[in-house]
C-alpha positions as CSV (number, residue, x, y, z in Angstrom):
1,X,0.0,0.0,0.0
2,X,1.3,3.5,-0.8
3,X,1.9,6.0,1.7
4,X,-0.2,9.5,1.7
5,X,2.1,12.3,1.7
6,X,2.0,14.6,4.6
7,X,-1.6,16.9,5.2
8,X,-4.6,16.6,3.5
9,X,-3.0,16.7,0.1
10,X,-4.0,13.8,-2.5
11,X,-1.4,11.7,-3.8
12,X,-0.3,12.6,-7.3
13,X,0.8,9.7,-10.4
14,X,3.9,9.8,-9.5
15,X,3.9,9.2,-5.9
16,X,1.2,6.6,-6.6
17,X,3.7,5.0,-9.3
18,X,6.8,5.3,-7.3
19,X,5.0,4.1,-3.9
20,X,2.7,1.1,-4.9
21,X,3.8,-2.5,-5.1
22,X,2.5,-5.8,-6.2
23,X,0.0,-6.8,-4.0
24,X,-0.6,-10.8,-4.1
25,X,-4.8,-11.7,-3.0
26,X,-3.3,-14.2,-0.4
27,X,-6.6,-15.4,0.8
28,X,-9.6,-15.8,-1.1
29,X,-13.1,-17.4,-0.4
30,X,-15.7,-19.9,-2.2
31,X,-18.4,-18.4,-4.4
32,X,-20.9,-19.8,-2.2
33,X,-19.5,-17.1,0.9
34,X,-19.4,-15.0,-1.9
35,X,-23.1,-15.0,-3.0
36,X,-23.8,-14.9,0.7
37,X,-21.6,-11.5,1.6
38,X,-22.9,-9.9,-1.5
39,X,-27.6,-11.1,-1.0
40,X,-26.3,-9.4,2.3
41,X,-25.6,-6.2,1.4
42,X,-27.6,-5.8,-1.6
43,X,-31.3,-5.0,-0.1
44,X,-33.9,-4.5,-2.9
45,X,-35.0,-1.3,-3.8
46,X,-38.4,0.4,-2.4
47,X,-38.4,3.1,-5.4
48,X,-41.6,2.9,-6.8
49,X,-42.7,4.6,-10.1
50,X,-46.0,5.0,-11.9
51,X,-46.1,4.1,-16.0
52,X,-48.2,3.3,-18.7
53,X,-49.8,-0.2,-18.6
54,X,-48.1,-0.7,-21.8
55,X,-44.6,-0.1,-20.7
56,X,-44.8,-2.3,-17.3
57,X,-44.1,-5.5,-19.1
58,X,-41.8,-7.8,-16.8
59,X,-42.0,-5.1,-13.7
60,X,-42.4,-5.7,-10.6
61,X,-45.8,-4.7,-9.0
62,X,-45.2,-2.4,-5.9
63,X,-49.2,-2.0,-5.2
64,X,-51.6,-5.1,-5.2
65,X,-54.4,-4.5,-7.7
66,X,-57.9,-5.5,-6.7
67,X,-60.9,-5.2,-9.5
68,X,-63.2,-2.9,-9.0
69,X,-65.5,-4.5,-11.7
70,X,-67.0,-7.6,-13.3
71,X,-65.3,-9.0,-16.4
72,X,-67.0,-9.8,-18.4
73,X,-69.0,-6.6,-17.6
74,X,-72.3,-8.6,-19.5
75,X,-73.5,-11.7,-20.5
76,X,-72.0,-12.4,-23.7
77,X,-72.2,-15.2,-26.5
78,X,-69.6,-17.7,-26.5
79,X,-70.2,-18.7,-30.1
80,X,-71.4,-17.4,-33.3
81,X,-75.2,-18.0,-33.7
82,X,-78.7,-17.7,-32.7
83,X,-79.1,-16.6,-28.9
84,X,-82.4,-18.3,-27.9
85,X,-84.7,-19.6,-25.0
86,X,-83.2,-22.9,-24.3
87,X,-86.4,-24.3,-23.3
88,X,-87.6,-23.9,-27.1
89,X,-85.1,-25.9,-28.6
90,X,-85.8,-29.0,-26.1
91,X,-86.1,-32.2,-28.2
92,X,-84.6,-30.5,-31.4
93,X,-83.0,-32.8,-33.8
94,X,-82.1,-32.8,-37.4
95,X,-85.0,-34.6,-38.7
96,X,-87.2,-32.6,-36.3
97,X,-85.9,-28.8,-36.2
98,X,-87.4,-26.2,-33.8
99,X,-88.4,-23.2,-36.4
100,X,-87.9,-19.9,-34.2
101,X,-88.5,-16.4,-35.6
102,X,-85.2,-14.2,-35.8
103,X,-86.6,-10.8,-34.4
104,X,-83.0,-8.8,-34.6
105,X,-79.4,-9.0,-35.4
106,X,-76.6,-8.0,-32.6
107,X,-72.7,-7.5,-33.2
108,X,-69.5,-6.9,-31.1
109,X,-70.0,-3.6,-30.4
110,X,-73.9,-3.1,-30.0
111,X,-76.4,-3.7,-27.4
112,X,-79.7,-5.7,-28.6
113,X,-82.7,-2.9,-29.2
114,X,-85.1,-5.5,-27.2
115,X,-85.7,-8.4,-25.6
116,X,-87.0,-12.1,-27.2
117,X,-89.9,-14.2,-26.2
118,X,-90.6,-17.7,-26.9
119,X,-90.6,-19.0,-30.5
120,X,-87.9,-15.9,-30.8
121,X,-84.1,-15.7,-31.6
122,X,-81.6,-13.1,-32.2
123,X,-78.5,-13.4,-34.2
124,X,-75.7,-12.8,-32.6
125,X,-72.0,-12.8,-32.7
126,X,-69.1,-13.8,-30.6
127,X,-68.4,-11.5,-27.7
128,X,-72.0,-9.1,-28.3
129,X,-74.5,-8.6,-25.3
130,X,-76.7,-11.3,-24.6
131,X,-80.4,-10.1,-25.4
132,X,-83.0,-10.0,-22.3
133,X,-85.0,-13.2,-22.1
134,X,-82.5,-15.2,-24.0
135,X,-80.2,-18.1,-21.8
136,X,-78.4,-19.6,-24.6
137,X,-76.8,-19.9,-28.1
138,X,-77.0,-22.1,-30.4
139,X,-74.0,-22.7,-32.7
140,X,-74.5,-21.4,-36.1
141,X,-73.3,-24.9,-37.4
142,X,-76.4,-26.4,-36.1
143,X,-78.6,-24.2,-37.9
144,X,-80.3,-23.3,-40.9
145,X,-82.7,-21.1,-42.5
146,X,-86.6,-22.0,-43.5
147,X,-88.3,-21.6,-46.6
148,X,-90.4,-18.7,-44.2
149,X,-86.6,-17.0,-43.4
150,X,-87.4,-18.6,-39.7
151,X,-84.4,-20.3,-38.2
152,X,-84.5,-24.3,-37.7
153,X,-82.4,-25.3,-34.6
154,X,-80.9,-28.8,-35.3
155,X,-79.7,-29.5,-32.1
156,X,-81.1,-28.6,-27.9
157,X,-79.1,-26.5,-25.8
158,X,-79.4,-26.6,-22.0
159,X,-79.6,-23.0,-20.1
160,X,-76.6,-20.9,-20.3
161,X,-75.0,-23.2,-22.7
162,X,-72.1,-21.1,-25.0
163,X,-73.2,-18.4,-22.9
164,X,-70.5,-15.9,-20.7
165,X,-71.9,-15.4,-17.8
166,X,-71.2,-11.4,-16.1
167,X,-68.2,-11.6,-14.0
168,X,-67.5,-15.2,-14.8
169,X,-63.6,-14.2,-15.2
170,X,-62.9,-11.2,-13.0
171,X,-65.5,-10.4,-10.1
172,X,-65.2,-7.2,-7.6
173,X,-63.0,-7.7,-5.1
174,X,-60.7,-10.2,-6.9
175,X,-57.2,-10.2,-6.3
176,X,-55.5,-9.7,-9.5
177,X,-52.0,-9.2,-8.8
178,X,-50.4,-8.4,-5.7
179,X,-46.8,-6.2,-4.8
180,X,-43.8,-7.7,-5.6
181,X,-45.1,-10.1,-8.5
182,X,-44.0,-9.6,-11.7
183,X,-46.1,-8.6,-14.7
184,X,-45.8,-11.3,-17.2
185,X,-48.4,-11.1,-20.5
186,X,-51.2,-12.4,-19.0
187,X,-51.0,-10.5,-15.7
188,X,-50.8,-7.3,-17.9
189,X,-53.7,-8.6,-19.8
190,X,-55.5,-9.0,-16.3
191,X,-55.2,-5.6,-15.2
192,X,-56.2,-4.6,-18.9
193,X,-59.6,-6.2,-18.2
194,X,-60.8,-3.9,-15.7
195,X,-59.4,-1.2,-17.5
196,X,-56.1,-0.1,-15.4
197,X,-54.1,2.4,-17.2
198,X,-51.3,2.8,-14.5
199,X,-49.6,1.1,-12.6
200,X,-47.2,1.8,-9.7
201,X,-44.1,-0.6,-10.1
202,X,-40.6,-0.5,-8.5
203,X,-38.0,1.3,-10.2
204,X,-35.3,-0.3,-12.1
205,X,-31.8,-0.3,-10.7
206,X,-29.1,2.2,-12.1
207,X,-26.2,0.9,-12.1
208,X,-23.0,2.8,-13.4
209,X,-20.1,1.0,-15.5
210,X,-16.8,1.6,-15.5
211,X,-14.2,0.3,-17.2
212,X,-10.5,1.1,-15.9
213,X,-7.2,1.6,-17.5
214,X,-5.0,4.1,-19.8
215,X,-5.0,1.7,-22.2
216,X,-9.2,1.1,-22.4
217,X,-10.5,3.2,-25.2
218,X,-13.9,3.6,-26.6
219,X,-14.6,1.7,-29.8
220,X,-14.9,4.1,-33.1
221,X,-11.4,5.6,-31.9
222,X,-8.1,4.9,-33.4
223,X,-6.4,2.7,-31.5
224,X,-2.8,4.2,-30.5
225,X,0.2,2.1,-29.9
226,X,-0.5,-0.2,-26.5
227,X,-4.0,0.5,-26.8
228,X,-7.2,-1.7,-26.8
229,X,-10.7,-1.4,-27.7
230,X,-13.7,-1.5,-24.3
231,X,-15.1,-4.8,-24.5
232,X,-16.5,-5.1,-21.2
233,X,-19.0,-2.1,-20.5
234,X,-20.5,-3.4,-23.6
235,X,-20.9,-7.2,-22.7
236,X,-22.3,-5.7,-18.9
237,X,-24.3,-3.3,-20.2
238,X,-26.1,-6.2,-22.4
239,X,-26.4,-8.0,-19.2
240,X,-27.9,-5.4,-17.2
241,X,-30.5,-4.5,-19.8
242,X,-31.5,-8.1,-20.0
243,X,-31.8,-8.3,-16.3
244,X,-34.0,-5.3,-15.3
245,X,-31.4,-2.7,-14.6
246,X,-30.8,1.1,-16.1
247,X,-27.2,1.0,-17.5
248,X,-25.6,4.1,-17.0
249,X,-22.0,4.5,-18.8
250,X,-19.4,6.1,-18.0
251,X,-16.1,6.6,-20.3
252,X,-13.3,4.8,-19.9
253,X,-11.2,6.2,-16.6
254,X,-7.1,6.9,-15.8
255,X,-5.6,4.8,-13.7
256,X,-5.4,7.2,-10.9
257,X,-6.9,7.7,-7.7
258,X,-7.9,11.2,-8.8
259,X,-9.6,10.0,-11.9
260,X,-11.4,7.3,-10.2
261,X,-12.4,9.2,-7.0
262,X,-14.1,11.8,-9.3
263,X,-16.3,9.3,-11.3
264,X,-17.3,7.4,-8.4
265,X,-18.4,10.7,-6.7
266,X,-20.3,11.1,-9.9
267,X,-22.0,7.6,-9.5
268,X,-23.0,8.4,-6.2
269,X,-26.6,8.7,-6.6
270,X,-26.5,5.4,-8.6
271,X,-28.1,2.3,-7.0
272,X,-24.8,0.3,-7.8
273,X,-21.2,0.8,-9.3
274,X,-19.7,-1.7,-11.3
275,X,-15.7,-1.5,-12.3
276,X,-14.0,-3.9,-14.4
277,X,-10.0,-3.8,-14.3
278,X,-8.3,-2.6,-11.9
279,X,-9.1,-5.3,-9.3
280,X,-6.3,-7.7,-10.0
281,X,-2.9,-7.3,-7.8
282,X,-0.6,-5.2,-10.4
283,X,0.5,-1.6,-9.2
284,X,-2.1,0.5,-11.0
285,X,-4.6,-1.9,-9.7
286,X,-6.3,1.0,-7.5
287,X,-9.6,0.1,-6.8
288,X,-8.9,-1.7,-3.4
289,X,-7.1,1.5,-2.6
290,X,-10.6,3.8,-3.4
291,X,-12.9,1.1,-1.3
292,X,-10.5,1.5,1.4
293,X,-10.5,5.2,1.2
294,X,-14.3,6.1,0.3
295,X,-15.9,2.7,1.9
296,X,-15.7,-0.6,3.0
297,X,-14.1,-4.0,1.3
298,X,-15.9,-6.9,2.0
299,X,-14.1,-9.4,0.2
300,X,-11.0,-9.4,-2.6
301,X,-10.2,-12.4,-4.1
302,X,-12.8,-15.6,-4.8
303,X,-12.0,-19.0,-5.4
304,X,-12.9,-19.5,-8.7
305,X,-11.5,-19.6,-12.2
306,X,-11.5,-17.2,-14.1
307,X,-12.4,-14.4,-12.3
308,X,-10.4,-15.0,-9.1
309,X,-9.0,-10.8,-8.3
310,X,-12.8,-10.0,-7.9
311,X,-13.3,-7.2,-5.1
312,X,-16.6,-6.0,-3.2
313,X,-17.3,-4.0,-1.3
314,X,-19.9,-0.9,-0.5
315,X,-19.5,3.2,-0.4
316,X,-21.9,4.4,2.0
317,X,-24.8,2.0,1.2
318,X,-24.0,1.8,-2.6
319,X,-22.5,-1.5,-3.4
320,X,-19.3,-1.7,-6.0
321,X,-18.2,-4.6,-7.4
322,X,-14.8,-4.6,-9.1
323,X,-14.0,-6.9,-11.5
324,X,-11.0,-8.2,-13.5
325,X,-10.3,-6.8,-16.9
326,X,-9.7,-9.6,-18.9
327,X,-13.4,-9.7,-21.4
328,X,-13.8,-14.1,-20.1
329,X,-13.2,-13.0,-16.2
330,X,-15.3,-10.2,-16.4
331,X,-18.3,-11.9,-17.5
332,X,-18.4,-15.4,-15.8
333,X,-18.1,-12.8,-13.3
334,X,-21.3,-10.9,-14.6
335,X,-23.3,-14.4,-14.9
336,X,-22.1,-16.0,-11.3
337,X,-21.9,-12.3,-9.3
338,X,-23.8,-9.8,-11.5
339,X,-26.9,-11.2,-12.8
340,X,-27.9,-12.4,-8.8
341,X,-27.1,-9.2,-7.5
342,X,-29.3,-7.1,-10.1
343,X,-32.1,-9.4,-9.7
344,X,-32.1,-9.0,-6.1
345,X,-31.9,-5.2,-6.1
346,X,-34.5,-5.1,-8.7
347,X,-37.2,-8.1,-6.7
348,X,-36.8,-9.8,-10.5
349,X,-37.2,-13.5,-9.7
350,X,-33.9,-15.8,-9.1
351,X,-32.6,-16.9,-12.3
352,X,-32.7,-20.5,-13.6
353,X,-30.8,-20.5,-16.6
354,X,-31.7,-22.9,-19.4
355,X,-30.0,-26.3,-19.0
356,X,-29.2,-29.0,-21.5
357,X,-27.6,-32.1,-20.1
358,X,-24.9,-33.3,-22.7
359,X,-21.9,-35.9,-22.6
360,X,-18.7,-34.1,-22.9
361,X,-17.1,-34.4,-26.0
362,X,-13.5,-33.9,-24.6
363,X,-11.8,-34.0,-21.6
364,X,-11.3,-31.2,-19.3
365,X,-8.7,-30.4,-16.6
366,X,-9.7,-28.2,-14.3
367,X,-7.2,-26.5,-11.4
368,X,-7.6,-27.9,-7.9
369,X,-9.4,-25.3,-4.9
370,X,-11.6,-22.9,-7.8
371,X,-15.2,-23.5,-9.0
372,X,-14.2,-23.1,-12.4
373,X,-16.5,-22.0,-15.4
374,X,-15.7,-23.8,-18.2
375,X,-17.3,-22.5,-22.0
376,X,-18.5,-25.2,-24.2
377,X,-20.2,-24.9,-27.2
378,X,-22.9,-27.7,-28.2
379,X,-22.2,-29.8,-31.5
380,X,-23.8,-32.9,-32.7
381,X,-25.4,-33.4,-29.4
382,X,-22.5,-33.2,-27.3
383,X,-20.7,-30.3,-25.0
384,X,-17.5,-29.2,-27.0
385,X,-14.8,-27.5,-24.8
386,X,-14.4,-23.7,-26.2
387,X,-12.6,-22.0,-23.7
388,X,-9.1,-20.7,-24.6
389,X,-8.3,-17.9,-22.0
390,X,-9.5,-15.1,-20.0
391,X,-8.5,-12.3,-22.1
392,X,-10.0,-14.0,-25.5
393,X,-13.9,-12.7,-25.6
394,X,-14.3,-15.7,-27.8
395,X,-14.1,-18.1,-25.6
396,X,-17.4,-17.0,-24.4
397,X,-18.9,-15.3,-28.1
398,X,-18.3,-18.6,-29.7
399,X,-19.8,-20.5,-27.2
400,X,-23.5,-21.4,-26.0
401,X,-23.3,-21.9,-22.5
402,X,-20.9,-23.5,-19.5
403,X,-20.1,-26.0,-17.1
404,X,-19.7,-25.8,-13.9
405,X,-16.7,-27.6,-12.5
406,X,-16.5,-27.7,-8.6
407,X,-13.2,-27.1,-6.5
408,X,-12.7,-30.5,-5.8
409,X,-12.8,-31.8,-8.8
410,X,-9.4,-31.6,-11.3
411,X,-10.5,-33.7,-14.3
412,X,-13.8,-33.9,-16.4
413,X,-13.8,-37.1,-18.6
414,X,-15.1,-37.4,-21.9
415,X,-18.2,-38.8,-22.4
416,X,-18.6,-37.8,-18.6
417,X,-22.6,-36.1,-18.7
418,X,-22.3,-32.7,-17.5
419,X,-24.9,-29.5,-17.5
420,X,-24.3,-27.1,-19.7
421,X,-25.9,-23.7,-18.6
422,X,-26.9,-21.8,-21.7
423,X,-26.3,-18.5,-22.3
C-alpha cells in the first residue's frame, strides 16, 4: 500500500507509481461465501414509479391490484349463432328442427334494441351482449334457414350453454396481482380487463459501468500504440439490460486515484457501481485502494477460475463490485456475481438459466481449490470444450453456455454427462 504524503493533500501519479507495489490476493473465499456476503448487502430497492400499462411488461408490482368491476361486464355469447330460449329448442334434432323467428341481429359492439320471447331468436355474434330473455346460443353450425326465413335449430341446448356469464372471469373484489409479482403477458392482460391504465411498479436499478485503465479506449477511436478497444461495458451493459437494470455508462477512466475518485463521486446517486479492471494485484490496480479510502471491502479475491481478483465492497450504502479486466473474467463474473445481485436489487425473480444435459465431448482439466467455469459450445449433441483464456472474448462469443466444475474436482472425462448452462 502506498503512503499518503503529509496533510490533507492527494497523492499525485507519481507518488502513486513510485510508492505502490504488487500486492498478491493471499486469501480468497468460495463463491458460495461469496453470493452470501454480497444477497447481504444488496437489499432491494423500495423506489416505486407509476407508468403506462403498456410499458410495465416484466415489472415488478409495488401495489396489489384488486378489480373494481365484473369481467365480463355482461352476459355475452360464446359462439357465433342464434341466442335463444333454451327451453324452445328441447327435443330438437335434425330430422325434427325447432323453427324460431329471428326478431333482430346483434354484433360486437352493439347492445340488442329488445328483448325475445318464446318462439324468438336473435342473431348474434361472438363477444355481443346477450339479449333479455335469452339463456343460450346455439352454434350457427347447427342451424339453418326456412323456406319462411325462420331459423330451424338442429340441435337442444341446456340454459346458459355457450353463454358468458357477467363476471365469470374477474368479479369485484378479486385479487389480481399483488406487490412484488412480476407482470408477465397475462397479468398485464388482467389488469387490462378492468381497465387499469397505471400502474405503480418498483423502479429499475441504475447501475454505473466503468471500465479502468490508460489503455481502455472507446470503440470508433483509433487505437494508438499499447491501446485496446472497451469490451467489457459493452458485454455488462447487455447484461444489465436483459436483467431489469438502467445501465448508465461512464467513459473509460485513468488509472489514478484522482480519476477514479471523481467518477465514483459522480455515480454516487447510482443504486450500484460496477468497475472492471483494476481489481487484480498489479500496481495500478487502485480500486482496493478507493474502497479503502471512500468505503468498506468486504471481500478481494474468490476461489474461482476465471475471475479470481474479484473485489466487493460498498461506499456508504452503494454497493461496488470490481471486476477483472480480462473480457472471459469479467463476464463469468457478470453471470455468477452480476446477474444475482441485479435481480435482487430489482425483486426480478432468481434466475434459472436454461439447461441441457450433454456428454462431454473432450476431456477437461480443471485446477484444484476454484469453482471453475468452463465455455462449451454444443455440437452434434454433445458439449464441446471452447474455452481458450480469459482475455480471448471468444471463448465466451463462440460458445453457447458453460459447465460448472466444482473445486474438488481436477478432471472432467469425456463422455462424462455434464450440464451445460446456456447463455
Amino acid at each position: 500500500m502506498y503512503e499518503r504524503p503529509p496533510g490533507n493533500q492527494e497523492p499525485n501519479r507519481e507518488h502513486i507509481m513510485s510508492a505502490a507495489k504488487m500486492r498478491p490476493i493471499r486469501e480468497t473465499i468460495s463463491l458460495v461465501d461469496a453470493l452470501r456476503i454480497v444477497k447481504g448487502a444488496t437489499p432491494p430497492l423500495k423506489r416505486t414509479e407509476q407508468v403506462p400499462l403498456h410499458e410495465a411488461g416484466e415489472r415488478i408490482l409495488a401495489s396489489t391490484v384488486n378489480s373494481d368491476t365484473h369481467v365480463p361486464p355482461f352476459d355475452r355469447a360464446a359462439m357465433d349463432g342464434y341466442a335463444v330460449v333454451a327451453e324452445d329448442t328441447f327435443g330438437a334434432s335434425r330430422q325434427r328442427p325447432r323453427s324460431l323467428e329471428c326478431v333482430e341481429k346483434v354484433y360486437t359492439g352493439t347492445i340488442p334494441t329488445r328483448s325475445i320471447e318464446r318462439g324468438q331468436c336473435v342473431e348474434i355474434a361472438t363477444g355481443a351482449p346477450m339479449p333479455e330473455g335469452a339463456d343460450a346460443v346455439v352454434m350457427v353450425e347447427e342451424t339453418d334457414k326456412t323456406e319462411d326465413n325462420n331459423i330451424a335449430i338442429m340441435i337442444p341446448v341446456y340454459p346458459l350453454q355457450n353463454v358468458g356469464q357477467r363476471g365469470a372471469d374477474i368479479t369485484p373484489g378479486q385479487t389480481l396481482v399483488k406487490d412484488g409479482e412480476q407482470l408477465t403477458a397475462s397479468r398485464i392482460g388482467a389488469l387490462a380487463a378492468i381497465g387499469v391504465s397505471r400502474v405503480e411498479v418498483y423502479e429499475k436499478p441504475r447501475v454505473a459501468l466503468l471500465s479502468t485503465g490508460d489503455e481502455i479506449i472507446e470503440p470508433g477511436q483509433v487505437l494508438a500504440p499499447g491501446q485496446i478497444y472497451d469490451i467489457n461495458r459493452f458485454t455488462l451493459e447487455t447484461l444489465v439490460r436483459s436483467h431489469g437494470g438502467l445501465a448508465v455508462h461512464h467513459p473509460p477512466t485513468a488509472d489514478t486515484l484522482d480519476a477514479l475518485t471523481a467518477t465514483i463521486k459522480s455515480c454516487l446517486t447510482h443504486d450500484f457501481l460496477v468497475f472492471s479492471g483494476g481489481s487484480s494485484v498489479g500496481a495500478h490496480d487502485l480500486i482496493v485502494d478507493v474502497l479503502q479510502q471512500h468505503g468498506e471491502i468486504l471481500f478481494h479475491g474468490i476461489a474461482v477460475k476465471p475471475g479470481k481478483p474479484t473485489v466487493f465492497g460498498r461506499i456508504g450504502t452503494m454497493p461496488v463490485l470490481g471486476m477483472p479486466g480480462y473480457p472471459t473474467s469479467c463476464l463469468s463474473n457478470a453471470y455468477m456475481l452480476l446477474i444475482p445481485m441485479l435481480r435482487r436489487i430489482g425483486r426480478l425473480p432468481l434466475y434459472h438459466p436454461r439447461t441441457l444435459t450433454l456428454p462431454l465431448a473432450e476431456r477437461i482439466v480443471s485446477t484444484t481449490g476454484r469453482h471453475q467455469f468452463y465455455t462449451v459450445r454444443v455440437t452434434d449433441g454433445m458439449a464441446m470444450p471452447a474455452f481458450k483464456a480469459s482475455g480471448d472474448i471468444t471463448s465466451m462469443s463462440l460458445a453457447d453456455g458453460y459447465v460448472e466444475i466444482p473445486a474438488q474436482t481436477d478432471i472432467v472425462e469425456k463422455g462424462e454427462v455434464v450440464d451445460v448452462k446456456l447463455f
